[in-house]
C-alpha positions as CSV (number, residue, x, y, z in Angstrom):
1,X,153.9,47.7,-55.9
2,X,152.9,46.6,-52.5
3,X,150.6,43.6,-51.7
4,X,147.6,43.9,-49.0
5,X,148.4,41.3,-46.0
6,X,144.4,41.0,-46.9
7,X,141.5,41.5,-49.2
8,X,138.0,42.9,-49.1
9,X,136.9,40.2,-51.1
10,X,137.3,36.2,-51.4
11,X,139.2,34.6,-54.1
12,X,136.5,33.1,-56.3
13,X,137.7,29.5,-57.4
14,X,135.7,26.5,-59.3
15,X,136.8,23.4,-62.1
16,X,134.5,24.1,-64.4
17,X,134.1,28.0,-65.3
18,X,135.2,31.7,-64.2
19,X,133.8,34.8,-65.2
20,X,134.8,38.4,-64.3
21,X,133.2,41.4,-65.5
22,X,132.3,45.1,-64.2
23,X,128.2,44.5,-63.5
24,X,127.4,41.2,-61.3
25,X,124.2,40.9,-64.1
26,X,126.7,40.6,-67.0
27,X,129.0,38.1,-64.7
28,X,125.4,36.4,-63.8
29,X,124.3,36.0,-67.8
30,X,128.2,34.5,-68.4
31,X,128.0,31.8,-65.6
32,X,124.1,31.3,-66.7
33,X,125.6,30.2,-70.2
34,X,128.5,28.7,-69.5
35,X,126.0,26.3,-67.3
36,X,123.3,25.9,-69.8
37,X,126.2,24.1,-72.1
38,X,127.7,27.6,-74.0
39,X,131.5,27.8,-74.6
40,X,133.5,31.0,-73.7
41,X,132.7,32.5,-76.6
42,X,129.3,32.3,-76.2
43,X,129.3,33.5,-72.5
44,X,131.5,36.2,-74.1
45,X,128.5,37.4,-76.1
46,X,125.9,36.8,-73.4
47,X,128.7,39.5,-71.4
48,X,129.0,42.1,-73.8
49,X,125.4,42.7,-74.6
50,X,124.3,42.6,-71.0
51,X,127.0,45.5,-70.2
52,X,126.2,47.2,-73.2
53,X,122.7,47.8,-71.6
54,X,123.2,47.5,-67.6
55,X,126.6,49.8,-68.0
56,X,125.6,52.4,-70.4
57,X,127.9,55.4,-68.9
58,X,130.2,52.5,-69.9
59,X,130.1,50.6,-73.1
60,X,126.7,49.9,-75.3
61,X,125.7,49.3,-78.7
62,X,126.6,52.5,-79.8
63,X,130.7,52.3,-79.1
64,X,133.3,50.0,-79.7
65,X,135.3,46.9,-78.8
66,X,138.4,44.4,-78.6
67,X,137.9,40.7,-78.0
68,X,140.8,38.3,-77.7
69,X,140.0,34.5,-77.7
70,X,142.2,31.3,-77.0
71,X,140.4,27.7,-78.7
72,X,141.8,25.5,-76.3
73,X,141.8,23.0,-78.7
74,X,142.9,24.2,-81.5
75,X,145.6,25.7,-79.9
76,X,145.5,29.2,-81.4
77,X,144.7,32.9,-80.1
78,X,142.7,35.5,-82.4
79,X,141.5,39.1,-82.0
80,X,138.2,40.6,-83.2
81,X,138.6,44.3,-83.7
82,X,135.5,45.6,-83.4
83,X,136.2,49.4,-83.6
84,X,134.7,51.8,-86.0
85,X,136.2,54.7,-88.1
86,X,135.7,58.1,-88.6
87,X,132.8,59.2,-90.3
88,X,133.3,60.4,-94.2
89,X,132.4,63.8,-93.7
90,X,134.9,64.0,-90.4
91,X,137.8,66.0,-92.0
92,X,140.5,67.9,-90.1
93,X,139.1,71.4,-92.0
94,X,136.0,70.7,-90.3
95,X,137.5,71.2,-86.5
96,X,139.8,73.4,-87.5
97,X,138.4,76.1,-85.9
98,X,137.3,75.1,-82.9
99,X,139.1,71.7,-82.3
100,X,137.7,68.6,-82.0
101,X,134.3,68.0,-80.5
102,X,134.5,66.4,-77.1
103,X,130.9,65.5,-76.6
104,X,127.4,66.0,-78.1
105,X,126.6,65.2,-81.9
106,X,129.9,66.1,-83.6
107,X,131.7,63.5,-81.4
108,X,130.2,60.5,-82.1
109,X,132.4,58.0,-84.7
110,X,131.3,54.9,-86.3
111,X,129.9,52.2,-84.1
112,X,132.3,48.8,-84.5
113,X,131.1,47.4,-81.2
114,X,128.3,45.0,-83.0
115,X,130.3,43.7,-85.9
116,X,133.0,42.7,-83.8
117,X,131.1,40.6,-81.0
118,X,128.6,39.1,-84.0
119,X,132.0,38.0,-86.5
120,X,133.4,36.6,-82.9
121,X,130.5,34.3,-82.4
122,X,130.1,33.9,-86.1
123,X,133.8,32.0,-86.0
124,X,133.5,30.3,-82.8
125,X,130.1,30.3,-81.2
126,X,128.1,27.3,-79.9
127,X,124.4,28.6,-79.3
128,X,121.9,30.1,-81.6
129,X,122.8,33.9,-80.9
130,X,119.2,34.4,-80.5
131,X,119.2,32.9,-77.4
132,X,122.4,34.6,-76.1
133,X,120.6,38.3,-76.5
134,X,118.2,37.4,-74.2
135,X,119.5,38.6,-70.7
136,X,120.4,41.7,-72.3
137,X,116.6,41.9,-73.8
138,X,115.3,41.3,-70.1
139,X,117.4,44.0,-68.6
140,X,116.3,46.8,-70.7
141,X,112.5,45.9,-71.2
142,X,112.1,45.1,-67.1
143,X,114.7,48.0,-65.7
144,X,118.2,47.1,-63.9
145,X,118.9,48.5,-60.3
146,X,120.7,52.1,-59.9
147,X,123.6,51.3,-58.3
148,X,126.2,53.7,-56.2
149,X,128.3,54.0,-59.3
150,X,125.9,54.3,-61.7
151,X,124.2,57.2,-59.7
152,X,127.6,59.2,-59.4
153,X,128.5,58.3,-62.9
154,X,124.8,59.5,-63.9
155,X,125.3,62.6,-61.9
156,X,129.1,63.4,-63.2
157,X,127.3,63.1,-66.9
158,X,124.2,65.1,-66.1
159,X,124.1,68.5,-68.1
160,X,125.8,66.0,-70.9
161,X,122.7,63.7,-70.5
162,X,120.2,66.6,-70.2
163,X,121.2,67.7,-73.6
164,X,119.3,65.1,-75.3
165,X,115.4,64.4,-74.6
166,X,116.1,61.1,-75.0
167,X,118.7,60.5,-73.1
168,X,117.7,62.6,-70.2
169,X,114.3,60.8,-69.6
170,X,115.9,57.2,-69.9
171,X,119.2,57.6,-68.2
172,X,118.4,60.3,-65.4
173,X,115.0,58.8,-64.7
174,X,114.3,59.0,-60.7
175,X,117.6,60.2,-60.0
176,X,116.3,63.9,-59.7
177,X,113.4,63.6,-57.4
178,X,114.9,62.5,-54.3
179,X,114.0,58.7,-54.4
180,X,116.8,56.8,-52.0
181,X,120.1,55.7,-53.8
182,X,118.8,52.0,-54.5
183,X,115.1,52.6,-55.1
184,X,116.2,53.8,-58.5
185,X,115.3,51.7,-61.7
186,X,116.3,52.5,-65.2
187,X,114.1,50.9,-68.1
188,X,115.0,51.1,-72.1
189,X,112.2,49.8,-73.9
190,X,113.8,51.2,-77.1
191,X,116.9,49.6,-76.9
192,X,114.8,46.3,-75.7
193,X,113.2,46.7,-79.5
194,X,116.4,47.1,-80.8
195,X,118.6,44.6,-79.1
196,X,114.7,41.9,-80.5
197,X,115.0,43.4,-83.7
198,X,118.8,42.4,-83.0
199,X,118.3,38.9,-81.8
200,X,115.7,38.1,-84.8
201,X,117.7,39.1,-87.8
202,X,121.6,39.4,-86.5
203,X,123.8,42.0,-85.8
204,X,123.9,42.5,-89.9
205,X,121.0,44.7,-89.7
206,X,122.4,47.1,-87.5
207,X,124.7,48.5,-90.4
208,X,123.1,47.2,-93.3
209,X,119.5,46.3,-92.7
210,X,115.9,47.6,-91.7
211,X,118.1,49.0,-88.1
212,X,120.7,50.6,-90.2
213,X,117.8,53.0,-91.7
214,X,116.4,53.6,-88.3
215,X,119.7,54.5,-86.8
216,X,121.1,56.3,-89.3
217,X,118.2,58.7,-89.5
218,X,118.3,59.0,-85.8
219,X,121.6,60.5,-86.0
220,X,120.9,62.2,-89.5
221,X,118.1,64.1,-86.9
222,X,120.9,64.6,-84.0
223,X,123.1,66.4,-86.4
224,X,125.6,63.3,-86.3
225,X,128.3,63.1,-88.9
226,X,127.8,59.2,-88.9
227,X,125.8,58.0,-92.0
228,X,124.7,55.3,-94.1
229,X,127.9,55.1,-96.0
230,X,129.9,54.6,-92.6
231,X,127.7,51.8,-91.4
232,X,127.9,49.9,-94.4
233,X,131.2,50.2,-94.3
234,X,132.0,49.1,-90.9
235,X,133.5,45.9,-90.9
236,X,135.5,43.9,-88.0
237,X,139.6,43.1,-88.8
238,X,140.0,39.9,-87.5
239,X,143.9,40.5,-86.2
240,X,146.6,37.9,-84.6
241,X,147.6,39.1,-81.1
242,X,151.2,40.5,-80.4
243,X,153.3,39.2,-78.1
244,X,156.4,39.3,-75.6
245,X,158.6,36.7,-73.2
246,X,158.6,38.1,-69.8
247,X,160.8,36.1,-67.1
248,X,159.1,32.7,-69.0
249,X,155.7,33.7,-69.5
250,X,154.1,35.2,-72.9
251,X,152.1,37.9,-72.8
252,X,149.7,38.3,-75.8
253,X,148.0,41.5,-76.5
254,X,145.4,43.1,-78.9
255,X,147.4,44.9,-81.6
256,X,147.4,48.4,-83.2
257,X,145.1,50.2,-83.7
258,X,145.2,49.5,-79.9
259,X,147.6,50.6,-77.7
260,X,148.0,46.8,-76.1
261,X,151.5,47.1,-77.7
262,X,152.5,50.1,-75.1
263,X,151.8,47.0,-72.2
264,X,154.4,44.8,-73.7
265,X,156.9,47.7,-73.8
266,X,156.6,48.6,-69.9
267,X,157.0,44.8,-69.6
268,X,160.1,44.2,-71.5
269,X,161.8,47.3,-69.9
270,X,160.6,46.3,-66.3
271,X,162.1,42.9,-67.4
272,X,165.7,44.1,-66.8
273,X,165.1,45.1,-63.4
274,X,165.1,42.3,-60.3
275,X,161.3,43.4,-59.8
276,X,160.8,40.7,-56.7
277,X,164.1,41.4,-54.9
278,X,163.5,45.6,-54.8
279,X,162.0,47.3,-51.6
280,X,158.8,48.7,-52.3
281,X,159.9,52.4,-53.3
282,X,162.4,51.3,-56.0
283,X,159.7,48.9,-57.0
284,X,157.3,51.6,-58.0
285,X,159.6,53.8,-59.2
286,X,161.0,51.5,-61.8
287,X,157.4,50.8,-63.1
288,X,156.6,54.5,-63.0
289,X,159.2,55.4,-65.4
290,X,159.0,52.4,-67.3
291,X,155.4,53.9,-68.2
292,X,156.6,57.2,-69.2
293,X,159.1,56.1,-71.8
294,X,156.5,53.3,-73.3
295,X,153.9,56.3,-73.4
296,X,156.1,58.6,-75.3
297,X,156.4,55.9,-77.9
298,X,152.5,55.4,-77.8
299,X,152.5,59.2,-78.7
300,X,154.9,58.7,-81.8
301,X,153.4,55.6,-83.5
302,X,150.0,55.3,-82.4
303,X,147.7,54.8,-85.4
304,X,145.9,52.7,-87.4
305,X,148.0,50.2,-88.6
306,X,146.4,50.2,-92.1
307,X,147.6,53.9,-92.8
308,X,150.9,54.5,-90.9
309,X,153.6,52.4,-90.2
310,X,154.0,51.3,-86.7
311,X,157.8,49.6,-85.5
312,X,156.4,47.2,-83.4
313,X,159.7,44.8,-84.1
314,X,161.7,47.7,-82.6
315,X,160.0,48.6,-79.7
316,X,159.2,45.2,-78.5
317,X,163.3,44.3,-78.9
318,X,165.3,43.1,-76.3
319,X,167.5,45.6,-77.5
320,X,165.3,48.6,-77.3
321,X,164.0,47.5,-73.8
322,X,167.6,47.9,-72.8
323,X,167.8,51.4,-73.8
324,X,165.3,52.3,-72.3
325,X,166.3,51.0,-68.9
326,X,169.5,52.4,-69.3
327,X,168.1,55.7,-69.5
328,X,166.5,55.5,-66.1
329,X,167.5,56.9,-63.4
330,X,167.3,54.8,-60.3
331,X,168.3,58.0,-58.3
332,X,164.9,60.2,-59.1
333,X,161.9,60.8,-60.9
334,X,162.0,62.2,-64.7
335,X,160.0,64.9,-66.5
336,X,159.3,63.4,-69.9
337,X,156.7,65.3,-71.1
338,X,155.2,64.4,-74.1
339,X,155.7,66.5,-78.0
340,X,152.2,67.8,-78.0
341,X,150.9,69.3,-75.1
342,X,147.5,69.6,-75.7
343,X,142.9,65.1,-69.3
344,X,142.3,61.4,-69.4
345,X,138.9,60.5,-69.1
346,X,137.7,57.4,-70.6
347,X,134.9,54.8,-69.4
348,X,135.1,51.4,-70.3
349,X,133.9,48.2,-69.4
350,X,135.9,44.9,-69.0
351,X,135.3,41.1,-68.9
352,X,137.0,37.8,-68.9
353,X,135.5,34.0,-69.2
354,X,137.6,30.7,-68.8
355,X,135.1,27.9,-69.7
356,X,135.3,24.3,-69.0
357,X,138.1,22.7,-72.0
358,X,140.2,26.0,-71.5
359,X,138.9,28.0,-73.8
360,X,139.2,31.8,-72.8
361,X,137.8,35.2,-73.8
362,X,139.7,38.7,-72.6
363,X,137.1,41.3,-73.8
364,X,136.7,45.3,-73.6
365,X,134.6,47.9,-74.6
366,X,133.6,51.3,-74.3
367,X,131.5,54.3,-75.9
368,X,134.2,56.8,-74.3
369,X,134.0,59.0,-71.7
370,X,131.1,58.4,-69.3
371,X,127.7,57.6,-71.3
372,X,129.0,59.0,-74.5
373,X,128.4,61.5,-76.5
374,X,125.4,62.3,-74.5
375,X,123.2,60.9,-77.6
376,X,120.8,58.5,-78.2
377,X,120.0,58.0,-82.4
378,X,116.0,58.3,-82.5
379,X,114.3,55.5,-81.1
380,X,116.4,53.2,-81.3
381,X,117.5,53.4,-77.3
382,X,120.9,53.5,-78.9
383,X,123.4,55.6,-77.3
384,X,126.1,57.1,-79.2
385,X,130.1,57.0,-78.5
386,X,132.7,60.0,-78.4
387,X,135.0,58.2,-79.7
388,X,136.1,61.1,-82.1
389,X,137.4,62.9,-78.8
390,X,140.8,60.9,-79.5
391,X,141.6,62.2,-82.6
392,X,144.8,64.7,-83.0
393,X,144.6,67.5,-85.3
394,X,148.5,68.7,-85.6
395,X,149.8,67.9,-89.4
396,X,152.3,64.8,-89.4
397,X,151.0,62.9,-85.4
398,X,150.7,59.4,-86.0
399,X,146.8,60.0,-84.6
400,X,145.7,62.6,-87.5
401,X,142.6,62.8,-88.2
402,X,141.6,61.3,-90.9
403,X,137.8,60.4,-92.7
404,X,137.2,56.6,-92.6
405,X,140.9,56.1,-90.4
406,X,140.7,53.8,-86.9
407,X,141.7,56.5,-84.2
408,X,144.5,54.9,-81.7
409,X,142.0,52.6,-79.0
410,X,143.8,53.1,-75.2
411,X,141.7,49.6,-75.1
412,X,143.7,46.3,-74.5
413,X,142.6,42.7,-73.5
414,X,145.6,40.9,-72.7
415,X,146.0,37.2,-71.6
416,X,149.0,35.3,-70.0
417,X,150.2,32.2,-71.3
418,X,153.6,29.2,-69.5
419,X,155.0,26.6,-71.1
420,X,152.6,26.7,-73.8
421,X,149.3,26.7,-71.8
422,X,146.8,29.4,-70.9
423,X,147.9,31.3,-67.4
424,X,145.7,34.2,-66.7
425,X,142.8,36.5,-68.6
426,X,143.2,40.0,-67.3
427,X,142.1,43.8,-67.7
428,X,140.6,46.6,-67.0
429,X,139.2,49.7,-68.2
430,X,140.4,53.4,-67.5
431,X,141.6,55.3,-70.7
432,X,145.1,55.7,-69.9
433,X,145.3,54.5,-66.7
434,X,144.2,50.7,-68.2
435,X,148.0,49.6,-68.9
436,X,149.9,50.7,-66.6
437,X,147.4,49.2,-64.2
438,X,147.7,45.9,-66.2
439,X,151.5,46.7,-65.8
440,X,150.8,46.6,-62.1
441,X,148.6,43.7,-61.4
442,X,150.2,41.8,-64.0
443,X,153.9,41.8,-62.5
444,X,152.0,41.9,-58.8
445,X,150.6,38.0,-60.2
446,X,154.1,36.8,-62.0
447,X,157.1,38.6,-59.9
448,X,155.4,38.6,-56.4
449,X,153.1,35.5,-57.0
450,X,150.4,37.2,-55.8
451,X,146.7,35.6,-56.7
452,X,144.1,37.5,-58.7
453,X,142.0,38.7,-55.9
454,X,145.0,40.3,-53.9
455,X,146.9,41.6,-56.8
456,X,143.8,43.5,-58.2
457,X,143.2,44.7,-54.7
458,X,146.6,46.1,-54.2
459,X,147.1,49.9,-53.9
460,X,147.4,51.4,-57.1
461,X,149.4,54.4,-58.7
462,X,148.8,56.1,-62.2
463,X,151.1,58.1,-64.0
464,X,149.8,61.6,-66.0
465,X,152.5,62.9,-68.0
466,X,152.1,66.5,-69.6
467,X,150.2,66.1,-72.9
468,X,149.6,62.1,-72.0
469,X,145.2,62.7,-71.9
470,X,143.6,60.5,-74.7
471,X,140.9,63.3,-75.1
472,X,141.2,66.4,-76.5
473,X,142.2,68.4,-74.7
474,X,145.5,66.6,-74.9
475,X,147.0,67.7,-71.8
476,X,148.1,66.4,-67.9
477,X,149.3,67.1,-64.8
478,X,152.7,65.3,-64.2
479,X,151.5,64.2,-60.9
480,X,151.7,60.5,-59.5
481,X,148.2,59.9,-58.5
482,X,148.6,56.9,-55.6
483,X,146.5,55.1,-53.2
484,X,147.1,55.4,-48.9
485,X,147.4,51.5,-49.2
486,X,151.0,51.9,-49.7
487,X,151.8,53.4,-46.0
488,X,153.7,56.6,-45.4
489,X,157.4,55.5,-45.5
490,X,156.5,54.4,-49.0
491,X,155.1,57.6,-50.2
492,X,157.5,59.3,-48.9
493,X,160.1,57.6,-50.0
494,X,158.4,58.1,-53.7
495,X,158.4,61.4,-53.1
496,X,162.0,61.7,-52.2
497,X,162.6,60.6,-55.7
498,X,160.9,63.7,-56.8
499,X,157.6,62.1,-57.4
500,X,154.8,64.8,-57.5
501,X,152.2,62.5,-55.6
502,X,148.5,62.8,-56.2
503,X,147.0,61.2,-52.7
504,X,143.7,59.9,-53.1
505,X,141.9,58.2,-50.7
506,X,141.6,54.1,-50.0
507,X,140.4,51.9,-53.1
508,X,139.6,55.7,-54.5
509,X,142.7,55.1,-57.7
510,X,140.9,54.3,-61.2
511,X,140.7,51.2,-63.4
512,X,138.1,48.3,-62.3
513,X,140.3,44.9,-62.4
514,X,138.7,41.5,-63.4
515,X,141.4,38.3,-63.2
516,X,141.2,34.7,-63.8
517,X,144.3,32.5,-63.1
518,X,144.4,28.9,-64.5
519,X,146.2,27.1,-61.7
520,X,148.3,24.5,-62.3
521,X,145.5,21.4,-61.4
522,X,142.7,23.1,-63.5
523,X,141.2,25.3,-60.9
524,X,140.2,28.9,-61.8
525,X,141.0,31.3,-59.5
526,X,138.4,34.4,-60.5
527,X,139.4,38.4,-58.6
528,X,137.0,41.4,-58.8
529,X,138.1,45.0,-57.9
530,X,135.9,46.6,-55.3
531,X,136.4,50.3,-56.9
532,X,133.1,49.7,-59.0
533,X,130.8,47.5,-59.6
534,X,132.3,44.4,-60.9
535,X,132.0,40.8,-59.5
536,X,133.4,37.6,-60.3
537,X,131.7,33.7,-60.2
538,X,132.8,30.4,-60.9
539,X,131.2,27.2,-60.7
């Protein structure tokens, strides 16, 4: 960990509301109704559904979510699981043969996304939830801009998108027929009817209602496993976050069945290291194979939390954490491969919102890998997840694939609390790569001090171990992938240690940070990272 002497960006500060998220629309819609009167939770909402339609390689109606909320005045801090199961009919026989599907029909898993955000604002919301739908409305029935990222995203995805009429005329539309980068706009009048349809009868009718029909015989049509039965069934869990002590502070994360619980581990082990007082190459170092251990635990207990036991008591003990950083060696890098060796891809979308009486929303979501499956359900503009890519096959794994079982989420929304009062909303998405850049920016913002803006913009380092890769395949490198940023002495240094560096080039490292700090006199102190698209606004 090394921090920049400067940042591409300014720190973002204002009294009375922050927002951060990975599209400047969505980070527009959260500051438009956190001034109209909304809470956090409501800006939350306005967020999510925005992204879901102006970030569709990214998150949308047809994926998933984790929400974790702080009521200032109540004093208390919830989660809203909003992730959906495997279909009924997905049974371990049925991919036998040729493993599990990675994208196209067969991949797609219940949508929890929906039911998630709508029992969120069902608890907590302030404004009629009609009116929060309509930015998202507005962006897919008048077109948003094709940005950089979107274009190489699009282009990454496009025999995936091609695949599917649908999907091919919506989300490649202009991008073929050599129109400059920005003239590009992409319009969704289906999902517009949806997201109205939506907005007029609540998110209910997406899994149980006139939608539900529509959908499910969109995907009945696309050969999806997903079906009635599994929509009706999907319903949000409504979870209290885990937590750790870290040098004072207390780190809250989502739990099982994400992996927010792998975060706390790298934390407690780093804990028993003097993070501040090491040079730069032992600083990294430690962190790196703090990661490797915590990930080889991910691999062993992983699951849904409602069919497998997971020792979360064990692995977030002080005691544990001191095993583990016993067992590294300050000396040189370790191979810890992990059991199964069977790349990570994931794309996700992040936001956080810190309205005016403290109240606080850390949110993610994400339909997978970039846009999806590949398909949209019939006309309903909605398109489908690859969430099923996650699942593990081998007999006895903690991740087993199993009909109407959660698969193991690498999203996390953590948030930051001192002496009893919020400190910091943070995350990122990036498969993998999302907590052990949490890990990063995190320690960057309580060991070094560092505000959001330069702690997000810091170089960056991610850590592939051999069978690591959420999707199937299961496999990795066992290379150090690392930003310039750091200088030459550094990586060199690293690679003295035996670290098998993966140089990539300036701001070029994955994940796409958003941070809000709650300073000590009220101010909110909002960071975006410049490796995508995301902005941040207060006011």
């Amino acid at each position: 960990m090394y921090l920049p002497h400067r940042t591409y960006r300014t720190l973002i500060m204002g009294r009375r509301g922050a927002v951060g998220a990975n599209h400047p629309l969505a980070t527009q819609a959260g500051l438009d109704t956190l001034r109209a009167g909304g809470n956090a939770v409501d800006a939350a909402v306005a967020i999510a559904l925005t992204l879901s339609v102006v970030e569709p390689m990214m998150s949308g109606l047809g994926g998933d979510g984790f929400y974790q909320v702080h009521n200032a005045r109540a004093g208390t801090t919830t989660c809203w699981n909003g992730t959906g199961a495997a279909p009924l009919a997905a049974t371990p026989e049925r991919f036998r043969a040729k493993g599990i599907a990675v994208r196209g029909p067969l991949s797609v898993s219940t949508p929890g996304f929906l039911a998630g955000l709508a029992a969120l604002h069902a608890a907590q919301g302030s404004r009629p939830w009609k009116s929060l739908c309509g930015p998202a409305i507005q962006h897919a029935k008048d077109g948003f801009p094709v940005s950089h990222h979107y274009r190489h995203f699009a282009h990454e995805a496009r025999a995936i998108l091609a695949a599917d009429t649908r999907s091919r005329s919506v989300f490649l539309a202009g991008l073929d027929i050599g129109q400059p980068p920005l003239a590009s706009v992409i319009h969704q009048p289906d999902l517009a009817r949806t997201l109205e349809e939506i907005a007029q009868d609540g998110a209910d009718t997406f899994y149980r209602g006139r939608l539900a029909k529509r959908l499910a015989a969109g995907m009945r049509e696309a050969g999806v496993l997903v079906d009635e039965r599994d929509l009706e069934a999907c319903k949000p869990q409504i979870q209290d976050p885990i937590s750790i002590t870290y040098r004072g502070f207390q780190v809250t994360q989502t739990p099982p069945n994400s992996t927010g619980f792998t975060h706390l581990q790298m934390l407690k082990i780093v804990e028993r290291f003097d993070i501040a007082a090491l040079d730069p190459v032992q600083r990294i170092h430690i962190l790196v194979e703090a990661k490797k251990r915590a990930f080889q635990d991910r691999e062993r207990f992983g699951t849904d939390p409602y069919l497998g036991e997971i020792p979360l008591d064990r692995l977030l003990s002080n005691a544990y954490a001191d095993e583990c950083a016993a067992g590294i060696d300050l000396t040189r890098a370790q191979e810890l491969p992990l059991a199964e060796p069977e790349q990570a891809a994931g794309d996700t979308t992040y936001f956080c919102v810190v309205d005016d009486v403290g109240n606080a929303v850390s949110g993610i979501q994400s339909i997978n890998s970039n846009f999806g499956s590949g398909v949209t359900a019939g006309d309903t503009g909605v398109l489908l997840n690859n969430r099923m890519a996650y699942w593990h096959l081998t007999p006895g794994h903690a991740n087993r694939l199993a009909p109407g079982k959660r698969v193991r989420h690498t999203m996390n929304a953590p948030m930051v609390f001192k002496n009893g009062r919020l400190w910091a909303v943070e995350g990122t998405p990036g498969a993998d790569n999302q907590v052990q850049v949490n890990l990063q920016v995190l320690t960057a913002m309580m060991d070094l001090n560092a505000d959001p803006q330069t702690a997000l913009e810091a170089p960056r380092w991610t850590s592939i171990q051999q069978g690591q890769g959420a999707n199937w395949p299961h496999d990795g490198d066992g290379r150090l992938t690392i930003e310039p940023g750091f200088g030459p002495e550094i990586l060199t240094g690293l690679e003295r240690l035996g670290h098998r560096l993966n140089r990539v080039g300036p701001l070029e490292g994955p994940c796409s940070v958003e941070a809000i700090r709650i300073m000590d006199n009220g101010m909110l102190a909002a960071g975006s990272d410049p490796r995508r698209d995301g902005w941040a606004g207060a006011f």
